[in-house]
Structure formats: C-alpha cells, structure tokens
C-alpha positions as CSV (number, residue, x, y, z in Angstrom):
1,X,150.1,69.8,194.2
2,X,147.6,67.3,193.3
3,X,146.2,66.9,190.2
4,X,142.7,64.4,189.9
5,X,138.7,64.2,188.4
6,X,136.1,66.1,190.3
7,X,133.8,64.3,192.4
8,X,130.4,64.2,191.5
9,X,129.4,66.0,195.0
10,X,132.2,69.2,194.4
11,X,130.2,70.0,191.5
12,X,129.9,73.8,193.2
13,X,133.4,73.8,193.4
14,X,133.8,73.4,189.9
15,X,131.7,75.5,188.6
16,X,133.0,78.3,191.2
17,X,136.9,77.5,189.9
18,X,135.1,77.9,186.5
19,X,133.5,80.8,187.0
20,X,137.4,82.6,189.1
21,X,139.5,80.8,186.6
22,X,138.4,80.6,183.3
23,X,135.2,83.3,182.7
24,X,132.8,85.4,184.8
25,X,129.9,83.9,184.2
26,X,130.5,81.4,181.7
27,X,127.8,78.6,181.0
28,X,129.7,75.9,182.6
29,X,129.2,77.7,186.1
30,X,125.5,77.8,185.1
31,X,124.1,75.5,183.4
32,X,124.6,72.1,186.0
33,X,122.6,70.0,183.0
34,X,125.0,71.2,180.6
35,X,128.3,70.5,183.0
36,X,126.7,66.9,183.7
37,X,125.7,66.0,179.8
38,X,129.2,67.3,178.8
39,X,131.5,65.6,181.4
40,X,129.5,63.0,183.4
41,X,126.6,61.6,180.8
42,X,129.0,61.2,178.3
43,X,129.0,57.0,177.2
44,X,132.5,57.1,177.6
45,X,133.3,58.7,180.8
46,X,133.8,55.3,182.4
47,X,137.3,55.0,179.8
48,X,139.0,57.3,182.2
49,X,137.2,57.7,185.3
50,X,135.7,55.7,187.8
51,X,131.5,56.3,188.8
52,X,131.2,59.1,191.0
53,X,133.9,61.6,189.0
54,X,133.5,64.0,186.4
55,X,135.7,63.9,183.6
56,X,137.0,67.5,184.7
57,X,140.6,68.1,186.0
58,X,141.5,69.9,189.2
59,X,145.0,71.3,190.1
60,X,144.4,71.4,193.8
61,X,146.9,73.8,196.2
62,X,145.5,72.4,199.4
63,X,142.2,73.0,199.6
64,X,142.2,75.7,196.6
65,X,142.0,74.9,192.8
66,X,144.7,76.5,190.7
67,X,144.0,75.0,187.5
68,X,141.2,73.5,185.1
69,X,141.7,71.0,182.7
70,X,137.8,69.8,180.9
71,X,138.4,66.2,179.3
72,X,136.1,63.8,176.9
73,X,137.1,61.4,176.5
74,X,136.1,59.0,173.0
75,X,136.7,55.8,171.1
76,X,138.6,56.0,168.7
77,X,138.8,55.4,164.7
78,X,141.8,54.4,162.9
79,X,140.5,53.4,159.2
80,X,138.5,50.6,161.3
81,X,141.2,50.1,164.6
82,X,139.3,51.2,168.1
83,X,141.5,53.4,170.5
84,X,141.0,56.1,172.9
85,X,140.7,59.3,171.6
86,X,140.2,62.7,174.5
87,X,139.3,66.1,173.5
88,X,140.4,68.6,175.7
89,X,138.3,72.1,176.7
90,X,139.1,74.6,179.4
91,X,142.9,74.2,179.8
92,X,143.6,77.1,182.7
93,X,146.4,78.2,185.7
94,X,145.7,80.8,187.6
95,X,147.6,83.5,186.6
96,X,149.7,83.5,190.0
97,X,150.3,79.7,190.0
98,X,151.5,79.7,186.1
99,X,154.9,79.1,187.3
100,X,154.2,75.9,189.6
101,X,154.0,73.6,186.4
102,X,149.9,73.3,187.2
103,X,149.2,73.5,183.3
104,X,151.7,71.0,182.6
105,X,151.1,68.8,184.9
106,X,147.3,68.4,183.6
107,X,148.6,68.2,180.3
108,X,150.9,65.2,181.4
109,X,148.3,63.8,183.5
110,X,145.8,63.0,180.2
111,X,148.6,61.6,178.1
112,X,149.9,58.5,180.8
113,X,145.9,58.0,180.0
114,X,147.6,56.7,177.1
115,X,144.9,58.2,174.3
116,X,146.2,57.3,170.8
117,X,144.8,61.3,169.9
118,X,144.5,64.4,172.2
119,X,142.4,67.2,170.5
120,X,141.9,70.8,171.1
121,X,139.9,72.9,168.9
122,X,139.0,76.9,169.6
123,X,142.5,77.3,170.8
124,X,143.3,81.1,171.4
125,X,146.5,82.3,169.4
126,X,148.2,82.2,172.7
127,X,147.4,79.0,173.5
128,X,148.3,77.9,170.1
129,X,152.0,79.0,171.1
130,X,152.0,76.6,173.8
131,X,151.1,73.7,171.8
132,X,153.6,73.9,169.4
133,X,156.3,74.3,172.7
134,X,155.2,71.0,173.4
135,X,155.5,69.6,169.5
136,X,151.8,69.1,169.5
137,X,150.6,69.9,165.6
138,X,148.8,72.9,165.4
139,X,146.6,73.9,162.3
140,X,146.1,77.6,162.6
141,X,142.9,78.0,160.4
142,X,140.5,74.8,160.5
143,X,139.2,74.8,157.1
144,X,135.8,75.8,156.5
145,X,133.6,75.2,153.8
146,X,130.6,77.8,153.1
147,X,127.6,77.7,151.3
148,X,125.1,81.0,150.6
149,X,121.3,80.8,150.2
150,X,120.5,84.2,150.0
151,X,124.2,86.5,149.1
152,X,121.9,89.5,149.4
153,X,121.2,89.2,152.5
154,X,124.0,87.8,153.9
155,X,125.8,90.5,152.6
156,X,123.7,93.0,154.2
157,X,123.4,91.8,157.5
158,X,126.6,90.0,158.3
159,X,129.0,92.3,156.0
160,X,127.8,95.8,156.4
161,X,126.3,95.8,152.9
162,X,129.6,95.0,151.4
163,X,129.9,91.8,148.6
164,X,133.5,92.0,148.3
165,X,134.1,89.0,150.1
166,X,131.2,86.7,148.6
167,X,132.3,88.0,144.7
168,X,133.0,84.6,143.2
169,X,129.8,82.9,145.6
170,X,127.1,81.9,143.6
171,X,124.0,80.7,145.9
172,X,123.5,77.2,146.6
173,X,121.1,75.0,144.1
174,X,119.7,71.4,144.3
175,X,121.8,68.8,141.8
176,X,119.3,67.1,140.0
177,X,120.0,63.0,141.2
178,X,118.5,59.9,139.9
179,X,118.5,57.9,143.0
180,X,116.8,55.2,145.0
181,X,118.3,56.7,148.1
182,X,115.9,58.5,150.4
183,X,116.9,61.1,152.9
184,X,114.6,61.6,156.0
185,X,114.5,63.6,159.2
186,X,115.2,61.2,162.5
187,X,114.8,61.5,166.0
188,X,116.7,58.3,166.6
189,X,118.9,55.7,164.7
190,X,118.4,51.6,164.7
191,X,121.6,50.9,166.8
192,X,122.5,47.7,164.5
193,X,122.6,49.4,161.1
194,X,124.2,52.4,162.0
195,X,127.1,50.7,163.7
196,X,127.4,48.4,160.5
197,X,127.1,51.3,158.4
198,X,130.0,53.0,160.2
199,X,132.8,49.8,161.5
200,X,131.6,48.7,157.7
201,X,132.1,51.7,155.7
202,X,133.0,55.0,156.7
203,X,135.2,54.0,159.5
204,X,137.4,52.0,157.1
205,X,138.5,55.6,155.2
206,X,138.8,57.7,158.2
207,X,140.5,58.8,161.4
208,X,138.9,60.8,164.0
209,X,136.6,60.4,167.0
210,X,134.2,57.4,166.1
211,X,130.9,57.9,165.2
212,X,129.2,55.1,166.1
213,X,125.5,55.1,167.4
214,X,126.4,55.7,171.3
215,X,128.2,59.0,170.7
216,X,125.4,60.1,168.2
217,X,122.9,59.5,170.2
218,X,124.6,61.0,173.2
219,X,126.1,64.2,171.2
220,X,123.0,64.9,169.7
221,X,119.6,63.1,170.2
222,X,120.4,63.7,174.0
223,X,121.6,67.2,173.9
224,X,120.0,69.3,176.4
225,X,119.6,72.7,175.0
226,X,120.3,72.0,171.0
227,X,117.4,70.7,168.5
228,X,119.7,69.2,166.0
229,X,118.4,68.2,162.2
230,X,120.0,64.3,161.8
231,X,119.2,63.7,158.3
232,X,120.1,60.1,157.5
233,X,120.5,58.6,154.1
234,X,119.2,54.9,153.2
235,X,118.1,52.4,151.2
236,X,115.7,49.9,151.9
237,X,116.2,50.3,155.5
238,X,120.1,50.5,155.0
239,X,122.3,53.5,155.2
240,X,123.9,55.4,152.6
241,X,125.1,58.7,155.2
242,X,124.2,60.7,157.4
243,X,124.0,65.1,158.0
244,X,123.5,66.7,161.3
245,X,122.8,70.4,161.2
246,X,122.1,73.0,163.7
247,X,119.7,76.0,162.3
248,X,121.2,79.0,164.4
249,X,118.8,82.0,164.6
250,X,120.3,85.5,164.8
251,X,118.6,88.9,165.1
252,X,115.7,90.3,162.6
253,X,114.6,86.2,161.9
254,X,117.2,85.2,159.4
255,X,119.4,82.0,160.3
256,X,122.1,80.3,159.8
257,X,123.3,76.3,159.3
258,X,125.5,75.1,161.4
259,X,126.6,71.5,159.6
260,X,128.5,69.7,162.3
261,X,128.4,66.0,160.2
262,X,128.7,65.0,156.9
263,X,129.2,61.2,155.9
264,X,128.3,59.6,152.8
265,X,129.3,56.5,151.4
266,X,129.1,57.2,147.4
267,X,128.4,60.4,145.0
268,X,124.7,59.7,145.2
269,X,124.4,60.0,149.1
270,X,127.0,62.7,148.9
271,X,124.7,64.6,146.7
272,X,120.8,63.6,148.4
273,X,122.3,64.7,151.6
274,X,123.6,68.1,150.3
275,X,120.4,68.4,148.7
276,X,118.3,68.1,151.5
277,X,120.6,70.3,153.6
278,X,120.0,73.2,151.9
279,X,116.6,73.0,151.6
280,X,115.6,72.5,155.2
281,X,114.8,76.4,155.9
282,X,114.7,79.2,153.0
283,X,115.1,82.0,156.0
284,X,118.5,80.2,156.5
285,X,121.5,83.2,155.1
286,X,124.2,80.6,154.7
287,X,125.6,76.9,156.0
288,X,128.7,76.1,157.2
289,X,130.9,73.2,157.8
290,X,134.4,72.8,159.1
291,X,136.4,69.5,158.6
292,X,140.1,69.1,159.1
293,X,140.1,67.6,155.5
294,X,138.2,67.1,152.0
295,X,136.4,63.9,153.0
296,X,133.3,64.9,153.2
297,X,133.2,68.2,151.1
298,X,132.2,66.5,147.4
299,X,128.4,66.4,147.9
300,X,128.5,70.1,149.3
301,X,130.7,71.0,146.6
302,X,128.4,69.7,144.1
303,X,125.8,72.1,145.1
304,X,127.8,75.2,145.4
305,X,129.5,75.1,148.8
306,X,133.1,76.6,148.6
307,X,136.2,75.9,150.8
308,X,137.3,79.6,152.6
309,X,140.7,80.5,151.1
310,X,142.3,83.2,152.9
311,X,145.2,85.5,152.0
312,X,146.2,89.2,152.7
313,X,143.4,90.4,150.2
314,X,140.3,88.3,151.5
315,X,141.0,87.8,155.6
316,X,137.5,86.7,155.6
317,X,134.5,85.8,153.8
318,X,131.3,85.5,156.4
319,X,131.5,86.0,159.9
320,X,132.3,82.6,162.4
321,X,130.7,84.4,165.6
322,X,127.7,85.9,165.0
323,X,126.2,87.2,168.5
324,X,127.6,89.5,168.3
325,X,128.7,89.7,164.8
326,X,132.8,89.5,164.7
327,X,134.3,90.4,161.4
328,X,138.5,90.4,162.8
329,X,138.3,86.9,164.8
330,X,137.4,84.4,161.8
331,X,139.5,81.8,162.3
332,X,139.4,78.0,164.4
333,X,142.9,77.3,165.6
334,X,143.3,73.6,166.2
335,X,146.0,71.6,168.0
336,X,146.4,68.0,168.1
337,X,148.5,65.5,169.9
338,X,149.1,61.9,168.2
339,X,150.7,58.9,170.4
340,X,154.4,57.4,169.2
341,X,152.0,54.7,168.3
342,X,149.8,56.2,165.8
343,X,152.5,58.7,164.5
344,X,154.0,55.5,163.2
345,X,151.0,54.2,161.3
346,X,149.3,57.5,160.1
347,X,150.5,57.7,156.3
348,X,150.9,61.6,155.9
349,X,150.4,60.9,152.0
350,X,146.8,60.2,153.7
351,X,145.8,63.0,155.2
352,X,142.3,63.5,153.7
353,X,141.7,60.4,155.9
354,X,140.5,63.3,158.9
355,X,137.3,63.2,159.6
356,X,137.3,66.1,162.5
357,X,134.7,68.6,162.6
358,X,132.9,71.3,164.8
359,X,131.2,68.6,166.7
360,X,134.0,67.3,168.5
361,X,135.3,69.0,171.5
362,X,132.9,72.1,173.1
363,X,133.1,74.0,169.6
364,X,129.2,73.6,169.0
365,X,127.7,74.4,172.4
366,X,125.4,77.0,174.0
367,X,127.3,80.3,175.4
C-alpha cells in the first residue's frame, strides 16, 4: 500500500475516487475551481507539500485508490505561539479495503506531519466512534449560538408553524452604543494592521487556526463561489474586530446568516459588530454562529443571540440544514487531536481560550 498527496496532473483521478468513494456526485468531483482553491490555492499548502501536489491523500492498491484523506493544512495560534495546525475533510476506505489499515494509515500519515492540532468538524456519529478509539477528543454537539429577526416567520417556514422551540427567543434588537468605533463593509484588509491587530490582540487570548490576513484573504476575499460580508471594526484607521457573514438564501426569498467570524477586542467592538450584523438584510429569518467556546459570544449576546441548549424536551431549536430542511439531524459533531506537546501547555481551566468556528475545515462550503 502506499499512501502520498495527489499530483497536480491526477486531478481526474481524484475527483473520480471522490465521486466512487466518498459521494455520487459530490461537488469535489465537479467543481475543479473549488477542489484547487480548497487544497492547492490554499497559502499554506507549501507546510506539507511540495509544488506540483494537492494537499489530498491517496491510499493507492497498485494502480487503484482505496482511500481519501482531504487535508489543510494552517498556522497555528497558541495565545500568540505559531505552529501547524491541519484540518481534515473526506476521511474514506473503501468498504472492501476497511480491513487493510488504509484509514489508519492516512490518519498516521498526517500526524508524523507533526501538527500541534488535527481538526475534524461534520463528523458523522459513526465516525465520531472512531475518533474516540483513537483517544482523539470528541465534542458531540459544537455549540451554536442563534439569533431570530423575524420568530414568525422562522417559525413558519423552518418549523412547520410550531414556536415551541423558539418560546424563550425574543428577536434580535440594536444595543444603543456610544462609540468612536466605526464598522464598515470591506472587500480587502491593509495586510499590516490586521496582522498587528491579530499577533497583538486577539491571538494573545486564543487557540485555534490563526487568522491572520493571508488565511482571510484566501478563505474569504478569494472564495470562488461565496460573497462573504467582512465587516471590520476600527478606529482611526486601527482595528477594533472583525465579522464575516454569509447571507444564505432559501426558498420563497427569506434568508438566513451564516456568521462564520466573530473577534472583538473590547465590549464596544463586541457590541458595533453585533449591531451591524443584524442589520445587514431585514429578509434575513435568523443568524447563526458556532464557536467551540464563549469567546466571542458577549457582543451577540448583548443583542439577543442565545446559546442552543439541548435536552430530551427541546432536541432542537432551528434547523442546521436547510436545503432541504432537516429537523432530526441538528447537531455538528467535532473531533480533535492535540500533540504531547500542546496537551502539556493547554490549561483546561482555560478552555474558553477556543476560538474554532464553522469556517475552519469544509463546514461552510457549496454542496
């Protein structure tokens, strides 16, 4: 068996093993831009891979690909330290190769990369069983923070009518802020303030993927199919945050707000970002925003956004998938892998230190 990248020149092969292995049809066999932006045109391909590969795993049998392994690969941020960070996406054996070791062996093959964080998010319950074979930590519902615009309406078109689920929602409202801060629509970022915004600032009180200008300009200025909103905050030409949201629309004209970033430095940021978020689109039913911790959830809080909690009574509150609408799958398994290294500096007292959201990983793409 022999596990290695894709060449840039088998790029038919992979989206064929893509299409046999992992879905019929699925938009990684179509959509070559897409494929390429995700696992080529990424700014930090070159961390793993030489020029001339994807960043896409084969588990070759000879001449025949038994397994898929999609990697991208990231720096780093711990509170302010640069590592290598790798988020995983379309981890498949073919069903009569599952007993060669294939999946393992792709596994194994991404951590003598030696990342200091593996990440999966969208894991399938099954898969989820896997991960925590292997002593990866899994988090079995990725919280998820919802704000209503019109309850009404939501209620009528994603919940059959029924309010049960939105009974203690009130709709979202400006907070009245007396600020200096502006907050402005962008369709680019100065390079040299962001990045001293984010090494100075935000990366000091968080761990995740690094945000610094290359990866937002790659994740979402230079996205090929999505129009994202970047909404930054500032002051006198210096930053105070930063909001990226994705207006989704659904059938009859309504949509909904996909918020996929959310860093602010202070309560006043926190607070002129939320505001401007929800008022970006009054056809817009609802915003959500998933975060593996509390970080970022004060300014949306302040405005009425709500953290989901679940229980046997209220398996739900809005929908997750919306085309078509799917009221029993409403949850975002997430499994994560931390290096013997970082294990031993992460302070568990200090978990609202996570900055992870939909954004990372293939969570927020076209289907």
């Amino acid at each position: 068996m022999d596990i290695r990248f894709f060449r840039l020149d088998e790029i038919e092969v992979l989206k064929s093993a893509i299409d046999v292995l992992w879905s019929k049809n699925h938009i990684l066999s179509r959509d070559e831009e897409l494929l390429k932006y995700m696992f080529h045109s990424n700014p930090n391909t070159n961390l793993i891979v030489k020029d001339g590969h994807f960043s896409f795993l084969g588990a070759w049998e000879g001449k025949e690909v038994i397994g898929l392994l999609g990697i991208m690969p990231f720096q780093f941020n711990q509170v302010g330290k640069k590592g290598l960070g790798c988020c995983l996406t379309n981890w498949i054996v073919a069903p009569e190769h599952r007993a060669s070791g294939a999946g393992l062996a792709l596994i194994n093959f991404v951590q003598n990369l030696n990342p200091d964080m593996i990440l999966s998010l969208g894991v399938s319950a099954d898969g989820s069983k896997i991960y925590k074979l292997m002593r990866w930590n899994v988090q079995e519902d990725t919280p998820r923070w919802i704000g209503v615009l019109n309850k009404g309406k939501t209620a009528q078109i994603m919940l059959n009518g029924d309010t049960t689920s939105l009974r203690y929602w009130k709709e979202v409202e400006p907070y009245e802020v007396s600020t200096s801060y502006k907050c402005d629509i962008l369709d680019d970022l100065n390079e040299a303030s962001w990045n001293d915004f984010y090494w100075g600032s935000f990366a000091k009180k968080s761990i995740g993927i690094a945000r610094n200008y290359l990866f937002l300009k790659w994740r979402y200025f230079e996205h090929p199919t999505f129009d994202y909103k970047v909404i930054a905050c500032s002051e006198n030409s210096i930053y105070k945050g930063l909001a990226v949201v994705r207006i989704e629309q659904i059938e009859g004209g309504y949509k909904l707000g996909r918020i996929v970033e959310f860093m602010a430095t202070d309560q006043d940021s926190a607070v002129s970002l939320s505001n401007k978020i929800i008022q970006l689109d009054p056809k817009i039913l609802f915003f959500d925003f998933y975060c593996f911790s509390s970080i970022s959830s004060w300014g949306l809080e302040s405005v009425g956004f709500k953290r989901i909690l679940k229980s046997s009574n209220d398996k739900f509150v809005v929908p997750s998938r919306f085309q078509p609408i799917d009221l029993e799958n409403t949850q975002m398994i997430s499994a994560i892998y931390l290096s013997e290294k970082l294990r031993n500096k992460v302070n568990p007292m200090l978990d609202q230190l996570w900055y992870v959201t939909k954004s990372d990983s293939d969570q927020d793409r076209p289907n």
